[in-house]
C-alpha positions as CSV (number, residue, x, y, z in Angstrom):
1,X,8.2,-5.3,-25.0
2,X,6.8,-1.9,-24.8
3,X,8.2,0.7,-21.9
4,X,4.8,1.6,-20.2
5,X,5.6,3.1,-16.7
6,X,4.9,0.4,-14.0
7,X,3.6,2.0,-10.9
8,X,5.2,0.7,-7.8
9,X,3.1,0.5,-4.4
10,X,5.2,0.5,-1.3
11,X,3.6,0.8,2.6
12,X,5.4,1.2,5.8
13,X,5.2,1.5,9.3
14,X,7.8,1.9,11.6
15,X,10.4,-0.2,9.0
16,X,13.6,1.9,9.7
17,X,15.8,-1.3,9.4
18,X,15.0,-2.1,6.0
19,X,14.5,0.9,4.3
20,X,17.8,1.2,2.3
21,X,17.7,-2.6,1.5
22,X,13.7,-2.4,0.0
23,X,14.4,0.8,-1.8
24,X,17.7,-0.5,-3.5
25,X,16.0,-3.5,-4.7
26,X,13.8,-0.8,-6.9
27,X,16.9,1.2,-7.6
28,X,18.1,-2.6,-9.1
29,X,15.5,-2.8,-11.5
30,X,16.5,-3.6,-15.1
31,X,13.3,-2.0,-16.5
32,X,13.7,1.5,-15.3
33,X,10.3,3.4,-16.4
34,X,8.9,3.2,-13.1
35,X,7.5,5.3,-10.3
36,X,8.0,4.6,-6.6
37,X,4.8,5.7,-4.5
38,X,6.0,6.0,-0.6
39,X,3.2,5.6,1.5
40,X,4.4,6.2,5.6
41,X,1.4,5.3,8.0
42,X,3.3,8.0,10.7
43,X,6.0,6.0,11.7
44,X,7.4,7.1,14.8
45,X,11.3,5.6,13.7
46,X,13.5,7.6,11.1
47,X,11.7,6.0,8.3
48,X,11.5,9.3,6.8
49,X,14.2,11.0,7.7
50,X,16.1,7.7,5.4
51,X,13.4,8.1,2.4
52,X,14.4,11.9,2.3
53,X,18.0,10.4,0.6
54,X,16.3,9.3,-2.1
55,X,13.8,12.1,-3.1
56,X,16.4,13.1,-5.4
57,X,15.0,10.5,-7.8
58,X,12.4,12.3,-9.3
59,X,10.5,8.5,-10.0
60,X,10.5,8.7,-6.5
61,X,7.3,10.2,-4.5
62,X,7.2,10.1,-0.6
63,X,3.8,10.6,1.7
64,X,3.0,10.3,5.0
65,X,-0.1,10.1,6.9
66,X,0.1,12.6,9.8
67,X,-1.9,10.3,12.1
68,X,-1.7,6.3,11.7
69,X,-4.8,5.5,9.4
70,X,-3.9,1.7,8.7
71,X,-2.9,0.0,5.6
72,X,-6.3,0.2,3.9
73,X,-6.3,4.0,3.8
74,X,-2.7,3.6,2.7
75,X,-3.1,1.4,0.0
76,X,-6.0,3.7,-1.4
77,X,-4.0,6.5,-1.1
78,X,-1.4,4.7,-2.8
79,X,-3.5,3.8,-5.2
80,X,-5.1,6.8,-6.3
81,X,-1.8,8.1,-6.8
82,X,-0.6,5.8,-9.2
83,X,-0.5,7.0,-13.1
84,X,1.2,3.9,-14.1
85,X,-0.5,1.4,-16.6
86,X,0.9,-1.4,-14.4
87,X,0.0,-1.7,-10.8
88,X,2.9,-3.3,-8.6
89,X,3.2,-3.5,-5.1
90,X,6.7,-4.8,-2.6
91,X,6.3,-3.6,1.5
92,X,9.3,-2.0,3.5
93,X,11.3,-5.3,4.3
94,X,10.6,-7.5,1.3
95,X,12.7,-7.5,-1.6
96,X,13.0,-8.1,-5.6
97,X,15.4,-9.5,-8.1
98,X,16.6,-7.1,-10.5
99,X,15.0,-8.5,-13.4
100,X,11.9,-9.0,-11.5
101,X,9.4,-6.2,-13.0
102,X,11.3,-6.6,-16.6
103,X,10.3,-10.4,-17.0
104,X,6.8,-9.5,-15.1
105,X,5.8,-7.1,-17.7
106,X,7.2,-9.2,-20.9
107,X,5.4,-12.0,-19.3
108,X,2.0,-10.3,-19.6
109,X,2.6,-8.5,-22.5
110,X,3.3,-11.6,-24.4
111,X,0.2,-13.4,-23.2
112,X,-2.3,-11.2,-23.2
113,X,-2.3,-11.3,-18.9
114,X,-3.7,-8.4,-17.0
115,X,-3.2,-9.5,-13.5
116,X,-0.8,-11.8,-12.6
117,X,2.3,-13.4,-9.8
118,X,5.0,-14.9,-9.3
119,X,7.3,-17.6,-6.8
120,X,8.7,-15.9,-3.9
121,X,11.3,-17.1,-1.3
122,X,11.2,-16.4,2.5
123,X,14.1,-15.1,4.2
124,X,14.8,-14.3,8.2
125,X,15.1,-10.6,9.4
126,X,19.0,-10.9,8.7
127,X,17.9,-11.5,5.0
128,X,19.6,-14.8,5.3
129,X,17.4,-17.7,2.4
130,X,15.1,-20.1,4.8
131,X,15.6,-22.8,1.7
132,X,11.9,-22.1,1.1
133,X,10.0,-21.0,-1.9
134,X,6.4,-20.2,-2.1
135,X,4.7,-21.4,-5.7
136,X,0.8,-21.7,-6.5
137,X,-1.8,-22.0,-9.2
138,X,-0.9,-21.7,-12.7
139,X,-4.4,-19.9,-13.1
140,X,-6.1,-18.4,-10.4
141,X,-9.5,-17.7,-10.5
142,X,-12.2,-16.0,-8.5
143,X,-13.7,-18.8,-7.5
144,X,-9.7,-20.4,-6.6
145,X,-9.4,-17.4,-4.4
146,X,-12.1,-17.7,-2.3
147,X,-10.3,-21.1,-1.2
148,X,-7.1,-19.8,-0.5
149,X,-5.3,-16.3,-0.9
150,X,-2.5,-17.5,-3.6
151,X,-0.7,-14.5,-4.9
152,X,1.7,-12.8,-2.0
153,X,1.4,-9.1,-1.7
154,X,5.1,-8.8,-3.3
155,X,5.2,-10.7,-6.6
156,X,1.2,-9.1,-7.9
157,X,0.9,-7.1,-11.0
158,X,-1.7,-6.1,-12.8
159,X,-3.0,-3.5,-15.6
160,X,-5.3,-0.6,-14.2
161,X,-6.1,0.7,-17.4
162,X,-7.8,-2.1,-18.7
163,X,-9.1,-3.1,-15.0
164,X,-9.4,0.0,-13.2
165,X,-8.1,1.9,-10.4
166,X,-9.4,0.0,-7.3
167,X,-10.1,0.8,-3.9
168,X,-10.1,-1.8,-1.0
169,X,-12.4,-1.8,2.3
170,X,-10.8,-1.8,5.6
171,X,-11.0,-5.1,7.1
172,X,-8.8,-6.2,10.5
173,X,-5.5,-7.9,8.8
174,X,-4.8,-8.6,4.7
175,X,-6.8,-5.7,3.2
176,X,-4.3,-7.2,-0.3
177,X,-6.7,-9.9,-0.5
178,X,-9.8,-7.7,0.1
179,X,-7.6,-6.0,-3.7
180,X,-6.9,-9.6,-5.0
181,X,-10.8,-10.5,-4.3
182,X,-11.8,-7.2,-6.6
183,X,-9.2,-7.3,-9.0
184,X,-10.2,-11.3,-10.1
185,X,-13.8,-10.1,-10.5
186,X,-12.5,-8.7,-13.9
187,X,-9.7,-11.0,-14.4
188,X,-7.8,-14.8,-13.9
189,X,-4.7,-14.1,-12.1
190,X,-1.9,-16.4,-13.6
191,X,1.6,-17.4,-12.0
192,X,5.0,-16.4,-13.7
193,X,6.9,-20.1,-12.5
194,X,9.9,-17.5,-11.4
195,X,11.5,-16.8,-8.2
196,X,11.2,-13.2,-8.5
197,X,10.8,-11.8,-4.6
198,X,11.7,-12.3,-1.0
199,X,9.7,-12.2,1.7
200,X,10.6,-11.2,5.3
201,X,9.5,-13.3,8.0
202,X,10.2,-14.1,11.9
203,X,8.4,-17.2,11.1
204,X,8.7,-20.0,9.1
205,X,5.9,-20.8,7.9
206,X,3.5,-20.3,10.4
207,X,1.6,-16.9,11.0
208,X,2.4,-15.3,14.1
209,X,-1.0,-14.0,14.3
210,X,-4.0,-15.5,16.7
211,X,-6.3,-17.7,15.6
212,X,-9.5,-15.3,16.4
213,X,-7.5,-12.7,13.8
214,X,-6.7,-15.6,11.7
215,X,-10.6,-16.1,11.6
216,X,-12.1,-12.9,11.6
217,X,-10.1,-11.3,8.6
218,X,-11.0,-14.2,6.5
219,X,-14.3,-13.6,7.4
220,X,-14.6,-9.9,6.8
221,X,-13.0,-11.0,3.3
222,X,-16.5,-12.9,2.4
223,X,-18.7,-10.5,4.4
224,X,-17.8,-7.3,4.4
225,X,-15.9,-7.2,1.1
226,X,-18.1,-9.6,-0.6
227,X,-21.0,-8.9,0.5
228,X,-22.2,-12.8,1.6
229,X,-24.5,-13.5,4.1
230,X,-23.0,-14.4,7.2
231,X,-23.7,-18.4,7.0
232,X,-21.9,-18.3,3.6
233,X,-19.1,-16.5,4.8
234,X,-18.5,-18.7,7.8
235,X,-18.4,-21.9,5.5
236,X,-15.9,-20.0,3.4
237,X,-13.8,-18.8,6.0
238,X,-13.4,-22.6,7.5
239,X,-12.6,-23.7,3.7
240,X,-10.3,-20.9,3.0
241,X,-8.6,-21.9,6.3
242,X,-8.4,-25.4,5.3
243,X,-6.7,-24.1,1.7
244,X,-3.9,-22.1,3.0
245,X,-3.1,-24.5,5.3
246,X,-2.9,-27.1,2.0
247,X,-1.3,-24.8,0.0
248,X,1.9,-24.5,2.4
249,X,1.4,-28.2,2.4
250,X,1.6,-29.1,-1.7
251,X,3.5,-25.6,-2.9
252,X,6.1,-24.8,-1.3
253,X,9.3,-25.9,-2.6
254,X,13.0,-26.3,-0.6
255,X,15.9,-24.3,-2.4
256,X,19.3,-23.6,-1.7
């Protein structure tokens, strides 16, 4: 395995609680060439004030957006900042396992991958396990990802010098899959069958969000993103509905 720098893509907003917990997860990382990119979206908390500890790590960059532009502007920012060969990306409040970027990048390395996941586990705010894990495809394609958004925000890598540095459009909610949606235009996503990542949620498994935001960011996904006519978008947005909902259904897997 080869020691290229893995670019790591973290967002936040108003996250003070989990700071420390998201950040040592990094610090935990057996492969250690990697840079940290902080992006703040003007948190009003002391979400700073707690990143400033660990500016000492030069790997460590820290920005913040002087007036809240969302997580689309974010994530490009982000993005642009990155000099990394691999792209990665965790959020304030989710965590890895240590050896989760190490087996990530022998994982593509060995088979040729340039954009790939991995199984992640949900755990509640206390960062207690739910005894659930999320799985998925073993090869996701474009077309499998206009059915159902497989890969979760925490567990993606992939190689921007052989796809690019990408750029998403702002849409209302999930501007990931809107970077998912460009990213498998150039290349199959596939799944590393490791429980690499947890994910925080109030939750279970059922998005807090309503079902009109539910809707319209699946449909700004085909539309806007995309670029489909509205009557093709509609009938994808119903499918893609129907596909997360079976996903949850046929993937996800009880654990200790």
């Amino acid at each position: 395995m080869t020691n290229d720098l893995v670019s790591i893509i973290m967002l936040s907003y108003n996250k003070e609680r989990y700071v420390r917990e998201s950040v040592e997860s990094v610090l935990a990382q057996t492969y250690r060439n990697w840079e940290l990119i902080f992006m703040d979206d003007s948190s009003k908390d002391d979400t700073i004030s707690l990143m400033m500890d660990y500016v000492r790590d030069r790997r460590i960059r820290v920005s913040q957006n002087v007036q809240s532009k969302g997580s689309a502007a974010s994530m490009n920012s982000a993005l642009r900042d990155a000099r990394g060969r691999w792209v990665a990306f965790l959020n304030v409040g989710d965590l890895w396992e240590p050896e989760k970027l190490e087996r990530q990048v022998a994982f593509m390395e060995e088979r040729g991958y340039d954009f790939s996941y991995t199984k992640y586990r949900y755990i509640d705010m206390e960062s207690r396990s739910r005894g659930d894990m999320m799985g998925g495809l073993e090869r996701v394609t474009h077309r499998d990802l206009t059915k159902c958004c497989w890969m979760g925000y925490l567990t993606v890598m992939y190689d921007a010098e052989k796809l690019g540095r990408f750029q998403v459009r702002n849409i209302c909610n999930h501007n990931d899959y809107a970077l998912w949606m460009k990213v498998s235009e150039w290349a199959d996503c596939y799944l590393l069958p490791e429980c690499l990542a947890s994910l925080r949620v109030k939750h279970r498994l059922l998005s807090p969000l309503p079902m009109f935001d539910k809707v319209r960011w699946r449909y700004e996904v085909f539309h806007t993103v995309e670029n489909l006519n509205p009557f093709i978008s509609v009938w994808l947005t119903i499918r893609n509905m129907v596909g997360g909902f079976m996903k949850k259904v046929k993937f996800v897997e009880r654990v200790k």
